[in-house]
C-alpha positions in Angstrom: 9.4 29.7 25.1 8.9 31.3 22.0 6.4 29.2 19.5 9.0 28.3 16.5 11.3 26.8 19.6 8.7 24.7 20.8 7.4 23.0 17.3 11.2 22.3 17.0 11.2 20.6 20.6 8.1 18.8 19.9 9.3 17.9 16.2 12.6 16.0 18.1 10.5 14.6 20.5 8.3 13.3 18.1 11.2 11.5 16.0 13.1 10.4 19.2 10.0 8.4 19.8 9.7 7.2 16.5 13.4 5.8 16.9 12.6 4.1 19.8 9.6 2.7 17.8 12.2 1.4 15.4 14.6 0.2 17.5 11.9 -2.3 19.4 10.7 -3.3 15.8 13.9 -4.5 14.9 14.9 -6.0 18.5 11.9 -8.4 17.9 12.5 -9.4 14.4 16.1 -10.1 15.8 14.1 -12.3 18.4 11.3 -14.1 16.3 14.1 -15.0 13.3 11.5 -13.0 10.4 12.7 -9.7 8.7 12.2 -6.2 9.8 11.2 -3.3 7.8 10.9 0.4 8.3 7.6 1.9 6.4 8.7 4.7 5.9 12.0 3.8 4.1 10.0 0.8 2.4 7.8 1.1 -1.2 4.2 -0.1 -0.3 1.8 -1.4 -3.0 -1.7 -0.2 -2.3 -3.1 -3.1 -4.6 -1.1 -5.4 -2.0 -3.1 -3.6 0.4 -6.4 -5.6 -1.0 -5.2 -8.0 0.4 -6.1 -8.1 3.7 -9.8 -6.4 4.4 -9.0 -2.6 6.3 -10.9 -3.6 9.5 -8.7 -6.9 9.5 -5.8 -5.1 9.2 -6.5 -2.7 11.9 -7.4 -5.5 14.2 -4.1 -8.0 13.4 -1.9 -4.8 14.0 -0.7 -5.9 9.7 -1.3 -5.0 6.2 0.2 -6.3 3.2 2.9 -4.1 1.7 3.8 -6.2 -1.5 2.4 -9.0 -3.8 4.4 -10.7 -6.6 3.7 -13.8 -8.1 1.5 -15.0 -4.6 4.3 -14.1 -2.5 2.7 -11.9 -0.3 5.2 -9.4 2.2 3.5 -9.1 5.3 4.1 -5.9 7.4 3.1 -7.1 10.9 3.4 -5.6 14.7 3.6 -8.6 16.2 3.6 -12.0 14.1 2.6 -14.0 17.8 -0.5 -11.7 18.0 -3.2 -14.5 17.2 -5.4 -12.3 15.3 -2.1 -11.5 12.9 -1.5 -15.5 13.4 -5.0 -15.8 11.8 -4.8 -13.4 9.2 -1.3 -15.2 7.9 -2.9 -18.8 8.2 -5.8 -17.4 5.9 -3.2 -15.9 3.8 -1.6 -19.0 2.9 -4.5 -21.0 2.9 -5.4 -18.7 -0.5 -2.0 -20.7 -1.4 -0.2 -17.4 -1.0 3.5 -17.8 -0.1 3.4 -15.1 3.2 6.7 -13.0 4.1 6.8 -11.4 7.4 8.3 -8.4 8.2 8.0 -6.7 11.8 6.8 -3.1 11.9 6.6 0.0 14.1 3.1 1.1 14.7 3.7 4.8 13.4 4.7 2.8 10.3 1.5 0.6 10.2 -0.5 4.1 11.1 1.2 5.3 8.5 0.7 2.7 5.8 -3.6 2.2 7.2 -4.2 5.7 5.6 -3.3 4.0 1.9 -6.9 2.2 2.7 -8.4 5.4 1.5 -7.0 4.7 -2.0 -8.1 0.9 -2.3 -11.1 0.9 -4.6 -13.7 -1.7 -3.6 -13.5 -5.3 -5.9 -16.2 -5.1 -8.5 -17.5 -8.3 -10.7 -16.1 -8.0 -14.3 -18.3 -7.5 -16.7 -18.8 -10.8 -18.7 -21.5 -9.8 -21.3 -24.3 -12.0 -19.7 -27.7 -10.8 -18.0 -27.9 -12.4 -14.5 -32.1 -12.7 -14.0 -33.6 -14.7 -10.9 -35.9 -17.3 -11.3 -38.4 -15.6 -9.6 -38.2 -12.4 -10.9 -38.2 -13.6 -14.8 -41.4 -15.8 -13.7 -42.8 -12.0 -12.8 -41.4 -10.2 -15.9 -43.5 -12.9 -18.1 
């Protein structure tokens, strides 16, 4: 078989499975009663993606995909996994109104790789000089 054939047959396989992918997203959404969403048809924030810590994501199979006004939309794998459970809990606990939507995992892949874009929190810069105790006591 020739090599442009089979990237072709591979390239069909490839979205046949991500079909499937879909199709079992949606099939539990349907189930559970929460929304569905496919990523890749979906606009993702990546200052949503702050959100929820990379590692945390990774682990809850989730990641934040929109933030307006603390309503947070919640791409999630499975919304039963405890560590999503978790992850949600802690989200509202911040008083943050949480939307679920169920998600492939190619689309989660997919929307992990935005983590390379999310700059780290730094402090603001108020103007003031932060000195410890101890070390002023040495600067004297």
């Amino acid at each position: 078989m020739d090599p442009g054939r089979m990237a072709n047959l591979q390239s069909q396989i490839s979205a046949l499975r991500r079909e499937g992918e879909e199709r079992a997203a949606k099939k539990l959404s349907e189930k559970l009663g929460v929304g569905y969403a496919d990523l890749t048809k979906v606009p993702s924030s990546v200052d949503a993606l702050k959100l929820i810590p990379e590692g945390e994501a990774k682990e809850g199979k989730l990641a934040a995909i929109e933030l307006k006004n603390r309503v947070a939309a919640v791409a999630v794998l499975d919304p039963e996994m405890p560590s999503a459970k978790k992850t949600i809990e802690n989200l509202k606990a911040q008083q943050y109104e949480v939307k679920v939507f169920v998600v492939s995992l190619s689309g989660l892949e997919q929307l992990w790789n935005l983590y390379r874009f999310v700059k780290p929190v730094v402090e603001g810069i108020t103007g003031r000089v932060r000195i410890e105790a101890g070390r002023l006591e040495e600067i004297i």
